[in-house]
N, C-alpha and C positions, 0 to 999 in steps of 0.2 A: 578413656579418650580414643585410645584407636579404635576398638566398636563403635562410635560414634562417627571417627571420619568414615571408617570401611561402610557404616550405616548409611550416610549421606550420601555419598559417590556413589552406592550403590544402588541408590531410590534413583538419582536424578537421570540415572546412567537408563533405567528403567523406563521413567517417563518420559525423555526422549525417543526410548525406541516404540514407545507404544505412540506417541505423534507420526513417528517412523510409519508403523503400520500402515496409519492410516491416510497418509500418503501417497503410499503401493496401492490402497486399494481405490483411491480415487482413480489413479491410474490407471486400474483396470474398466473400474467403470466408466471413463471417460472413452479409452477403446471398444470398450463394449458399444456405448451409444452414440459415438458419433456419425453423426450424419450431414450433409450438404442441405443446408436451408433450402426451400424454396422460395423466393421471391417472389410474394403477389402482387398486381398492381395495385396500386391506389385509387378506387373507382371514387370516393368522397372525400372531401377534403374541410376535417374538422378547423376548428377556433384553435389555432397552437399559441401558449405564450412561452417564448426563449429567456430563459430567463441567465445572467451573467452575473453571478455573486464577485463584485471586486473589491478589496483595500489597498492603494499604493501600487498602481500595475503600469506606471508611466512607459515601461517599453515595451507591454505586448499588449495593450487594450487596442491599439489601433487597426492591427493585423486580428484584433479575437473580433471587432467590431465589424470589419470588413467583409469578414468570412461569413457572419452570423446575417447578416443583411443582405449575402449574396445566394443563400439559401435558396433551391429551385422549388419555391411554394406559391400560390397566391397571393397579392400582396394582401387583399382586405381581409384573408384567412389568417394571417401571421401578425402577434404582436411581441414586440421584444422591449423588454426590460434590461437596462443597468442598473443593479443595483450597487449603487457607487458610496460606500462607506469611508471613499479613501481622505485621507487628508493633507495630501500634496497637490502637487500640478498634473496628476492624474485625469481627477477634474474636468480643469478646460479641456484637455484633450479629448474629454467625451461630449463636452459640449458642441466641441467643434469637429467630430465626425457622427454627430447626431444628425447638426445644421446638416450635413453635408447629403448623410442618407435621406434627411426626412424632402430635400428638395426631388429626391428620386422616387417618392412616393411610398416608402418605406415607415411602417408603422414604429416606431423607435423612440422610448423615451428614456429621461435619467431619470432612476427611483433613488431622493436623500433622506435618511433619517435622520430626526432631530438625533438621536444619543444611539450609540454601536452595541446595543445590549445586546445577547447575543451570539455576536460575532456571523457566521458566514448563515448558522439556522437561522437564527433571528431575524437576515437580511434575506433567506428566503421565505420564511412566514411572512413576513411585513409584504413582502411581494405577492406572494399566493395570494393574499386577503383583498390586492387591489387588482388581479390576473384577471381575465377576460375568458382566456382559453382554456377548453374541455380536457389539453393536455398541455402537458409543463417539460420543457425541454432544458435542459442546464449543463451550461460549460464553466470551467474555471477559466481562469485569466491564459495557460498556458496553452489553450488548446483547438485548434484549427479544423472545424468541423468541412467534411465535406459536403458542395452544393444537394448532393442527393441524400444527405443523412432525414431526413424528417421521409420521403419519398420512401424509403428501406425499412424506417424502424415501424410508422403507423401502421402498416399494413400488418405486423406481429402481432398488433392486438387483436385478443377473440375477449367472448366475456367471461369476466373473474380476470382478466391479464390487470393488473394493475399496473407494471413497471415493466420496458426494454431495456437492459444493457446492450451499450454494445464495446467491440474490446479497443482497446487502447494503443495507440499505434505511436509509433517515437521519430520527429523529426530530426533529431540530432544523436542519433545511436552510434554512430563514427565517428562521434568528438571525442569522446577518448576511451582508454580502456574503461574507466567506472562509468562513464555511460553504459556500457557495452554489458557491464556485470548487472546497472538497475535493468538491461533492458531483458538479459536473461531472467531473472529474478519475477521480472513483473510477467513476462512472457508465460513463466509457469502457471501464476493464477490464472491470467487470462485463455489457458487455453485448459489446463488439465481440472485446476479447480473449480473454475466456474461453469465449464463445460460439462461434468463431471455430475454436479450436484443440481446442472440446471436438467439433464436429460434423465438422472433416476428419480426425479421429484424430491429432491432433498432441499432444504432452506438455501438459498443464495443473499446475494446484497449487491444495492445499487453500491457503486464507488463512486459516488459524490458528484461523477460528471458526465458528459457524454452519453447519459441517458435519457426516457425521455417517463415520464407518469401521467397516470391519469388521476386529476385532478380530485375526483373524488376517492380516489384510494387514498391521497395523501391526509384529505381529510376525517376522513372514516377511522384511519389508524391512529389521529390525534393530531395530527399535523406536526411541522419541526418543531423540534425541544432541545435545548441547548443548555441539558444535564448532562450528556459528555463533550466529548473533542471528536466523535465521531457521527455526528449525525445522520450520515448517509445510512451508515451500519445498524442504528439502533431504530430507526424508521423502518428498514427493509425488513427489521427481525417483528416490529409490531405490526406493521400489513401483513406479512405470510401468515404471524398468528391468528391475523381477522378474516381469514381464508382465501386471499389476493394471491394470486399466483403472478408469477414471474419467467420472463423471458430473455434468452442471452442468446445474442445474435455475434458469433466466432468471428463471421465473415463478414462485418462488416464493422471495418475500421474506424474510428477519431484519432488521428494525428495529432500529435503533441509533443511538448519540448520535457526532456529529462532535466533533472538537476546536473548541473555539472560542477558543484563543491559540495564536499563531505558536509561542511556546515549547513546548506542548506536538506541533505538527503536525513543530517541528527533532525531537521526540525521538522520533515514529513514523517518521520519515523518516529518520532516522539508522539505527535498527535496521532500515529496512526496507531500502533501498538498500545500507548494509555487509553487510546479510546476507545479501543477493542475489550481492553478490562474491564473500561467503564460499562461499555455494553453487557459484556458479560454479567457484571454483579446489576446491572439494574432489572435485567430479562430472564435471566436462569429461571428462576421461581416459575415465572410465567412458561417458562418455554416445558417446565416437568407438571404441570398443572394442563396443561392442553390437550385435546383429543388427538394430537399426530400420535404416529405410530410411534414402538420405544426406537426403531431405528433411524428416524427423518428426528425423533430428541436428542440419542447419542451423537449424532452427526451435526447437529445446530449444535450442541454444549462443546462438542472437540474444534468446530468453525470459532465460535466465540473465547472460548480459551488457549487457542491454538497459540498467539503470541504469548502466554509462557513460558513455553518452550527457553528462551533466552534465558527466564529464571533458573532452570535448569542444567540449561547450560551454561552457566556463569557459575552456580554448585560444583558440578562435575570438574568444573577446571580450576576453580580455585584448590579442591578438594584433591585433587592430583595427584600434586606436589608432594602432600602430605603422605598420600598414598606410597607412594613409592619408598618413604622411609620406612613406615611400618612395617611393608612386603622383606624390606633391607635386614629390620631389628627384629621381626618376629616371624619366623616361619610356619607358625602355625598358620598365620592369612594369606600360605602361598597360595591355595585352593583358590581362596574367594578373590585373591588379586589374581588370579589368570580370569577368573570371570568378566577382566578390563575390556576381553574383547568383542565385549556388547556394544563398546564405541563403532566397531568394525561393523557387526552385525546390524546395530539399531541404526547405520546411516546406507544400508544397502537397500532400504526403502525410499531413501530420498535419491539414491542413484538413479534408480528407476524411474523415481517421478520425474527429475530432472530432465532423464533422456528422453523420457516420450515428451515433454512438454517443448524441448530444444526441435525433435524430429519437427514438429506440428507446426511449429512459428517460426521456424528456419526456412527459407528458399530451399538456400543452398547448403542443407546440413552436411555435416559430415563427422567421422570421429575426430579429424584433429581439430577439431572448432570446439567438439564436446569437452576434449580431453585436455583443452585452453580454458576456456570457460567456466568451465562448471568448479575446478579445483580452486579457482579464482574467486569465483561466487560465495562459494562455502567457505574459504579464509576470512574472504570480506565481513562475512554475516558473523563468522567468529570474532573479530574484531568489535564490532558491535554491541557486542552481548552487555557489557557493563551499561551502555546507554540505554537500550531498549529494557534492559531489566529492570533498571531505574525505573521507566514511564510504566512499565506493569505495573512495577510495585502503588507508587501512587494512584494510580487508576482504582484498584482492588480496595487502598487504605482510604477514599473518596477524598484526595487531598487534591483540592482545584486549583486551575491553573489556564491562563488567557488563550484563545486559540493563537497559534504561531503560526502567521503564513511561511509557503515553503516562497523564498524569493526565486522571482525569472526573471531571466537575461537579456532573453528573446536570440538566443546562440544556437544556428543550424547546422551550422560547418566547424570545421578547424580553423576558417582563418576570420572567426567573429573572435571577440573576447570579453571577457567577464570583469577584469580590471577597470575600476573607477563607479562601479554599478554602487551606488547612493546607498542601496536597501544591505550590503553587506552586515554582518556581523560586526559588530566591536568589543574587541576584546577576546582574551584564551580564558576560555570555561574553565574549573575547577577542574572539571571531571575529566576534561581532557587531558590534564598533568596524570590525572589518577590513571588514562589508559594507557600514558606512557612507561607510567609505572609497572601497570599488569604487562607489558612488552617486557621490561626487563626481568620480573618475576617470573613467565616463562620460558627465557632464554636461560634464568636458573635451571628450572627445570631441565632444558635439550642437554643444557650439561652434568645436570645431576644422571641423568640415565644413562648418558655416554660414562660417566665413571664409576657406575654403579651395576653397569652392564645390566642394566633391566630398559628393555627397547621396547617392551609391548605400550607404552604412550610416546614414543621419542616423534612419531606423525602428529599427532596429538597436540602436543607442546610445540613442535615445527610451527604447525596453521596457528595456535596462538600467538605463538612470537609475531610472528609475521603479519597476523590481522591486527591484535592493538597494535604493531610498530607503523605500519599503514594505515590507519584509521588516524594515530597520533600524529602521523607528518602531513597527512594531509590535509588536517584539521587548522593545523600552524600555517600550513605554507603561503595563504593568501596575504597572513599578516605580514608575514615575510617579503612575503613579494609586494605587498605595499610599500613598503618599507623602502625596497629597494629602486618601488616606481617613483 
């Protein structure tokens, strides 16, 4: 039995650090190629259709409507699509900032579908089939595209460019600390990973919004398919396979509102991580089957499986515990229990990534912002690990499950509020009890080490204390606070 735990904690301890790795070396390859776009102008101006995949978006369709109609394009060049799958008073609201643009001369209509098969692919295929435009632009509900965004991104395209990213910008990063931690978090992709992989020719992915395709790329790759929860991801990986190249524009922002309840960040993270599995187990084959090179395959397989990582790390920590009793009762695994400090080692690749990604998407960096943040980030993300392990896991075992929108507020400030928002949650999940559990199960731990004077995990067990008991309070606290409103 203790070969068995020292085996486990010891693989996972492993496969972390080799995610680790590869991390740092995005890292590096992101400093190595970065460079300041040029912006060309816009000498032609193609057939664009905008297209808005919405369900249930009563408080920010009118501001996503507004923004997307105020576009600095031609009007007879530009057509925009709702595609309105929702089944509230959503609706009228689009109906009646439709009326409102189309008196402005504004090409605008609502796309209904009889049945929501599906879900948000479904409702861009159904869309695509009736699009007009040589190129497809798509925002989610949350996101406030700038007047000059079509202006910035058409002019990236040469031929073979199938898809522009562009990065993602956060309207309400000062509502609170976990804004503050998604914004760090997401700020890394958008700046070290996708920048990283977009400038050595490695495989990228649209992220589902704020970019803009060509319409024949989407068709050529097969068009949406809605066999995972990630559709953005499993499209992006079937165009670069059909030799479609991709482009990601750093510097040029979409505004957008973060989550600001843990409940809703479990239900973007659920879909995002399961569907990354999903990706994974439907593409691998094809992606080791293909003419890229073995290093633009290793680098797509470590992109596509990279949310395992939590599997791993949910190993390693439950497995811990354990550990430190064996090191206690059997001294022969002192050897291999000092090898614990691969947790130390295999996370000084992600130090790195972190800092250059915080330098890059900070103003105003600085170490005490790094030295706030980042220890934050990483508890947070440890906290996590039982949820998102979960969504691997079914992603991998092909066990389906409905798209879940993440809900929005439409909250820019501190002094908007989220109380009384209709689309809440109801009810305390199972698995929430379970993370309050694994809270207390690590706070065994802080004490087991404290009395067994073995401190090489007592960090370790710290951040998981403190991330499930944070993940757990703030998962309840809405209901609480309902409760109390």
């Amino acid at each position: 039995m203790e070969w068995i735990v020292i085996f486990g904690y010891s693989f996972a301890l492993l496969i972390i650090s080799l995610f680790s790795l590869e991390q740092l070396y995005l890292a590096f390859l992101y400093r190595k190629g970065k460079k300041n776009h040029v912006h060309k102008p816009l000498h032609e101006f193609p057939l664009v259709t905008v297209q808005l995949p919405i369900y249930n978006e009563k408080y920010v369709i009118e501001r996503l409507i507004d923004c997307v109609c105020a576009l600095d394009y031609p009007k007879d060049k530009l057509e925009i699509q709702v595609l309105d799958d929702s089944t509230d008073e959503t609706s009228d609201l689009v109906v009646a900032k439709i009326a409102e643009w189309t008196e402005k001369g504004i090409n605008i209509r609502q796309v209904i579908r009889s049945e929501r098969i599906g879900f948000k692919a479904g409702a861009l295929q159904y869309g695509l089939q009736k699009a007009r435009g040589e190129y497809i632009a798509i925002f989610d509900a949350d996101f406030l595209p700038d007047s000059d965004f079509l202006l910035k991104t058409l002019p990236a395209f040469e031929e073979g460019t199938g898809m522009v990213q562009t990065r993602w910008g956060h309207i309400n990063q000062e509502y609170s600390i976990l804004t503050r931690m998604q914004a760090f978090g997401l700020n890394a992709h958008f700046t070290v990973e996708q920048g990283a992989r977009n400038s050595s020719g490695k495989f990228m992915n649209f992220n589902g919004t704020a970019g803009i395709w060509r319409k024949t790329c989407i068709e050529e790759a097969g068009g949406w398919q809605h066999d995972t929860l990630t559709e953005d991801l499993d499209l992006s990986y079937r165009a670069q396979l059909k030799g479609w190249k991709f482009q990601y524009l750093e510097d040029v922002t979409s505004p957008a509102e973060l989550p600001v309840l843990v409940t809703a960040i479990k239900s973007q993270q659920y879909r995002w991580n399961k569907g990354a599995a999903e990706t994974a187990r439907k593409n691998c084959v094809s992606i080791l089957k293909s003419s890229q090179s073995f290093q633009v395959k290793l680098h797509a397989l470590l992109h596509l499986f990279n949310s395992s990582v939590f599997l791993f790390l949910l190993l390693a920590a439950v497995l811990s515990i354990p550990v430190l009793f064996v090191k206690s009762t059997q001294p022969v695994f002192e050897i291999i229990f000092n090898l614990g400090g691969v947790f130390i080692v295999g996370f000084v690749g992600m130090t790195i990534f972190y800092w250059v990604s915080a330098r890059a998407a900070t103003p105003h960096f600085s170490l005490k912002y790094y030295l706030i943040h980042f220890p934050l980030f990483l508890t947070f993300s440890m906290g996590m690990a039982l949820h998102n392990a979960i969504a691997v896991t079914e992603g991998y075992l092909g066990i389906k499950s409905p798209f879940i929108r993440t809900p929005k507020f439409n909250i820019r400030s501190k002094k908007d509020s989220w109380k009384g928002n209709s689309y809440l949650t109801k009810g305390i999940a199972p698995l929430t009890i379970m993370e309050g559990l694994l809270a207390l199960y690590f706070v065994f731990g802080v004490v087991t080490g404290i009395q067994i004077q073995n401190f090489g995990l007592l960090l370790f067990h710290t951040m998981l204390a403190l991330g499930f008991g944070a993940v757990f309070f703030l998962s309840i606290k809405p209901f609480n606070d309902a409760k109390a409103g």
